[in-house]
KOLDREN-340470 format. One line per 10 residues: number of its first residue (from 0); their letters; for each residue x, y negated, z of C-alpha. Coordinates in steps of 0.05 Angstrom, whole numbers, padded with zeros to 5 digits. Example, Ala and Ser with C-alpha at 12.3 -4.5 7.8 and 13.67 -1.06 7.14 Angstrom:
0) as) 00246:00090:00156 ~ 00273:00021:00143
This chain:
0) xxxxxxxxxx) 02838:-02062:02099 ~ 02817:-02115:02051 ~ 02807:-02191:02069 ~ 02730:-02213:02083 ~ 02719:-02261:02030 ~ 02719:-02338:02043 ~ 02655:-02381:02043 ~ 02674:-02414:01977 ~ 02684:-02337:01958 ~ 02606:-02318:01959
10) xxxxxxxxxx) 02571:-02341:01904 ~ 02508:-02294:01910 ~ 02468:-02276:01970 ~ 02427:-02224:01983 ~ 02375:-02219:02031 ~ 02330:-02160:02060 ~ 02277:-02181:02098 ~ 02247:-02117:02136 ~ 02195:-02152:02190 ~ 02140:-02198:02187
20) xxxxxxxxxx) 02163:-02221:02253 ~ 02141:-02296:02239 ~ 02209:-02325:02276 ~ 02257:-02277:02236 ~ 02224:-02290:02171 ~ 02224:-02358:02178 ~ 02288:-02361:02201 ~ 02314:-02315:02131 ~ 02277:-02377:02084 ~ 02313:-02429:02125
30) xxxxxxxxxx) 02381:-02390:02107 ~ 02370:-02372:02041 ~ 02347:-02444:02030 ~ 02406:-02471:02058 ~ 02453:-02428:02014 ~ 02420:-02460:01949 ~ 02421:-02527:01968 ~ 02500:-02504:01977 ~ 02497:-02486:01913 ~ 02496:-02400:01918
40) xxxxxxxxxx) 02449:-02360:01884 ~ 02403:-02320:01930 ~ 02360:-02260:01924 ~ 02313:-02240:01980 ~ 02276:-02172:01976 ~ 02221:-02149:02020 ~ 02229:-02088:02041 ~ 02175:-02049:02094 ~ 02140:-02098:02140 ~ 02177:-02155:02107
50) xxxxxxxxxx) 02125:-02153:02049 ~ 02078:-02178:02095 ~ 02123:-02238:02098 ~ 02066:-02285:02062 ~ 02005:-02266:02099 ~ 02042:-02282:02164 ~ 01990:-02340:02203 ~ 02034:-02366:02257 ~ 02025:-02443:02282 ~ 02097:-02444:02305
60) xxxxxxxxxx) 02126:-02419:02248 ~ 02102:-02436:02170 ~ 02128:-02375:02140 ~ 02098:-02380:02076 ~ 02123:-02458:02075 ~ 02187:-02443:02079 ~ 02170:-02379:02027 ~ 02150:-02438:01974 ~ 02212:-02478:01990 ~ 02261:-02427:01972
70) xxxxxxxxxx) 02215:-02404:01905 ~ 02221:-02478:01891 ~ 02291:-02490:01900 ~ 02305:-02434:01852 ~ 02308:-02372:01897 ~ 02290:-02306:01875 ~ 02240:-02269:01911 ~ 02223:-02193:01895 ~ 02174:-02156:01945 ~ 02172:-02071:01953
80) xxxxxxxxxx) 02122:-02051:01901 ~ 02116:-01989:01944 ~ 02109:-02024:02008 ~ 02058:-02060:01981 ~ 02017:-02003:01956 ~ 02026:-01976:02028 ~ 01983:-02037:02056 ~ 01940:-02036:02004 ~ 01968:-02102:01975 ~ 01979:-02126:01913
90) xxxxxxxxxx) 02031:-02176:01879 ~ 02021:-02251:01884 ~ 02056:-02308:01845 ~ 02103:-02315:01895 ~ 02123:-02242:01908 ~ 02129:-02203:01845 ~ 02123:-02129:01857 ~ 02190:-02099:01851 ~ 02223:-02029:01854 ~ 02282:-01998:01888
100) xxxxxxxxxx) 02323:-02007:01821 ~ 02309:-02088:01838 ~ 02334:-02071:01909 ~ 02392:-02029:01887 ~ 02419:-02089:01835 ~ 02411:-02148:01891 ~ 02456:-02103:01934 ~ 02501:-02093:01883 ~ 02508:-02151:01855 ~ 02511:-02194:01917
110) xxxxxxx) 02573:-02216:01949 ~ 02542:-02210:02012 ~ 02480:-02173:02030 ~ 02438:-02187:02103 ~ 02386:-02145:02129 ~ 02333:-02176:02177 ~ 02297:-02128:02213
């Protein structure tokens, strides 16, 4: 069995975001934004109820705040094209509409991949 790589190992992170539960999704910005300012690249995908992500209107939690902080800071953010067309949403400038090819290269590509569900 092969050694888990170190910290300073993981240069790319994926995330999947799969709820539009406003804690969760808040908390997934917060980490991917804290990987870039450490200087990782980060992907986050929404996948399901995650592409609801933007839309999400809690007073606790400012979702879509911390959804513009990690575009800002150079995170990429790809949402379920398919999803999407399942709620009868469309793309916005800060979730591209995105495939399962999209998906299938951030999981690939990533040194580590977390699902929030």
């Amino acid at each position: 069995m092969s050694e888990p790589a170190a910290a300073d190992d993981v240069s790319h992170l994926g995330i999947v975001l799969e709820t539009a539960d406003p804690e969760r999704a808040w908390n997934a910005f917060r980490l991917g934004i804290t990987a870039l300012e450490a200087d990782k690249d980060v992907s986050v995908f929404l996948l399901g109820a995650g592409v609801e992500a933007e839309e999400i209107d809690d007073e606790q939690f400012n979702v879509r705040g911390r959804m513009e902080a990690f575009a800002d800071a150079g995170g990429e953010l790809l949402a379920c094209g398919t999803c999407l067309e399942i709620r009868n949403s469309d793309e916005s400038g800060l979730c591209p509409i995105s495939t399962m090819s999209d998906l299938l290269d951030v999981v690939t590509t990533a040194d580590r991949v977390l699902t929030i569900g």
